[in-house]
C-alpha positions in Angstrom: 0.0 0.0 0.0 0.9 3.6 -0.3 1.8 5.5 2.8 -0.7 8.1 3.9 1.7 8.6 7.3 2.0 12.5 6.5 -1.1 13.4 6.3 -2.6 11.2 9.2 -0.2 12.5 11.1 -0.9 16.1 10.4 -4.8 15.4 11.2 -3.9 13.6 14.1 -2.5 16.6 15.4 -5.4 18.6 14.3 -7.5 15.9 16.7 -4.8 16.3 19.4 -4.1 20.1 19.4 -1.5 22.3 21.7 -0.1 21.7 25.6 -3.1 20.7 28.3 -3.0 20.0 31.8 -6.7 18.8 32.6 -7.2 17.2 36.1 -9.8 15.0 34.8 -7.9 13.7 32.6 -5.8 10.7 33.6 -3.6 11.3 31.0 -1.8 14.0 32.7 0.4 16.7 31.8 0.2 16.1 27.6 1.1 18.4 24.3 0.4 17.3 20.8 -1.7 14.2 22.3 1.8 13.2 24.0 1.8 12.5 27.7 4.1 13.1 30.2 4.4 9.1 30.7 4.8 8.5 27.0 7.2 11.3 26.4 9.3 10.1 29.2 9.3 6.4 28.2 10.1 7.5 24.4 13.3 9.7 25.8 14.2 7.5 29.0 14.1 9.9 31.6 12.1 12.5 33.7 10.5 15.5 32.2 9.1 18.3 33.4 6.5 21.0 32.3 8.9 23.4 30.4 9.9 20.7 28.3 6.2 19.4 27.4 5.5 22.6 26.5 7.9 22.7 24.1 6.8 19.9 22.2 7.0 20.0 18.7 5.5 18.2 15.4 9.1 17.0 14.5 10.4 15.9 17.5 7.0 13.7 18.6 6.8 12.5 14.9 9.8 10.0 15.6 7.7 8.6 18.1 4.5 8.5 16.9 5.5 6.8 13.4 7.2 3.8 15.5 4.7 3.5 18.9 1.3 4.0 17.0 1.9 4.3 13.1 3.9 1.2 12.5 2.4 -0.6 15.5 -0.5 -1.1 13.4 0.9 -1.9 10.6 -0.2 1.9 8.8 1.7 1.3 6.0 0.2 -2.0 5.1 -3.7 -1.0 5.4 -5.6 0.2 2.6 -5.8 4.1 2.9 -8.0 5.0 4.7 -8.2 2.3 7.6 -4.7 3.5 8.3 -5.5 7.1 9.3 -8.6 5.2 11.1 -6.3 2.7 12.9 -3.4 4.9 13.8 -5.8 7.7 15.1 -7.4 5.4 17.7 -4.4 3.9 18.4 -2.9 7.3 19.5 -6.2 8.1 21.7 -7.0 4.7 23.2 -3.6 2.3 22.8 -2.0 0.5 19.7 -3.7 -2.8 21.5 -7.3 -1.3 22.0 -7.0 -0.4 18.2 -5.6 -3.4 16.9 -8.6 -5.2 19.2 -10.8 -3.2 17.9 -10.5 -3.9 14.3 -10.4 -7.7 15.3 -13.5 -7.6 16.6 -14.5 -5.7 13.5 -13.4 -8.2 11.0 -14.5 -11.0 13.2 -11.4 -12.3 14.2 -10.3 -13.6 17.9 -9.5 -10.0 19.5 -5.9 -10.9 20.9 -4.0 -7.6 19.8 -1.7 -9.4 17.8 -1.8 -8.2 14.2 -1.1 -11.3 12.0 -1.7 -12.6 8.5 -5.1 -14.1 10.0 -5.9 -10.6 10.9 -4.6 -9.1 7.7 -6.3 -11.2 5.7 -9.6 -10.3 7.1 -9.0 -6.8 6.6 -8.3 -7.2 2.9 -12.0 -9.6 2.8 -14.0 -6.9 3.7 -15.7 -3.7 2.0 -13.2 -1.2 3.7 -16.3 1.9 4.1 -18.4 -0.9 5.8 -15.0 -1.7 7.5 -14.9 1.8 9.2 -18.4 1.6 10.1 -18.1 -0.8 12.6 -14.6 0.2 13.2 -16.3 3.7 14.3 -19.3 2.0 16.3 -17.0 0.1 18.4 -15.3 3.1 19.2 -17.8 5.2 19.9 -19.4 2.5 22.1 -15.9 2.1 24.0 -15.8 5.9 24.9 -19.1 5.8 26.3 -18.1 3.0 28.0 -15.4 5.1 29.9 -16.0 6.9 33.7 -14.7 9.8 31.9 -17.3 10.2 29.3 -19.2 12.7 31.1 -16.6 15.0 31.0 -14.8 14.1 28.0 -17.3 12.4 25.9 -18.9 15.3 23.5 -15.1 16.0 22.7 -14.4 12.0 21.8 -17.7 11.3 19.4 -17.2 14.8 17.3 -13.2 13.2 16.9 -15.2 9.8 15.9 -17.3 11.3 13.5 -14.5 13.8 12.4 -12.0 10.5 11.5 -15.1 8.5 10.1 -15.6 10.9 7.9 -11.8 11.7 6.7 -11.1 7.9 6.5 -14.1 7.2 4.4 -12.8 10.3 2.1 -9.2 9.0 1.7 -10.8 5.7 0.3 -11.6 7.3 -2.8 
């Protein structure tokens, strides 16, 4: 397949926005969708606020091309189902996504993206694909404690990628 990594990435960020510090969020201290946690694991050691802020597209895209992008296998999807994958990945785990879709395609969810996944991917009508892809997400955010406060934010970003992802397919 060709690579659509650019431009998911650039909507991803679009989704993720600046540098926020929200309580109720159990992500934490985050900029450009990446936590304190993740930023600290990518870099192996502490950070601290000043250097969250000063996040930037190119030093996080490193990290989100190998933890998310290639975690699900981006670059072998049809377009499309990458930027779908890789998007939920980012907000809810490269596991939860890769799950996801398994459950999607009808395969045993285990997180492990095989040939027995891949080959399920490539059986089915991709736009019905991110149909269900986008109802099991939605149904996992409201699913979440946090959905109260969070949740209006998390469906407009389902129906926002939905919509993109369809578009890409062509």
């Amino acid at each position: 397949m060709n690579s659509n990594w650019q431009k998911s990435f650039e909507l991803m960020l679009k989704s993720e926005g600046g540098y926020v510090n929200n309580p109720a969020d159990p992500g934490g201290m985050t900029n450009l969708g990446v936590t304190k946690a993740t930023w600290e694991n990518w870099v192996g050691r502490a950070s601290d606020e000043a250097e969250m802020r000063s996040l930037t597209p190119e030093k996080v895209e490193p990290l989100y091309k190998k933890k998310f992008w290639d975690a699900v296998r981006g670059d072998e999807l049809p377009v499309g189902l990458d930027y779908l994958l890789f998007d939920f990945a980012v907000n809810a785990g490269a596991g939860r996504s890769i799950k996801t879709l398994q459950s999607a395609v009808g395969v045993t969810p285990d997180g492990g993206f095989g040939p027995m996944t891949m080959a399920a991917v490539q059986a089915i009508d991709p736009k019905e694909l991110i149909e269900r892809f986008s109802q099991a997400k939605e149904d996992f955010y409201r699913s979440l404690q946090t959905f109260a406060t969070f949740g209006r934010g998390w469906l407009n970003r389902v129906a926002d990628v939905k919509l993109k992802a369809t578009s890409m397919i062509g």
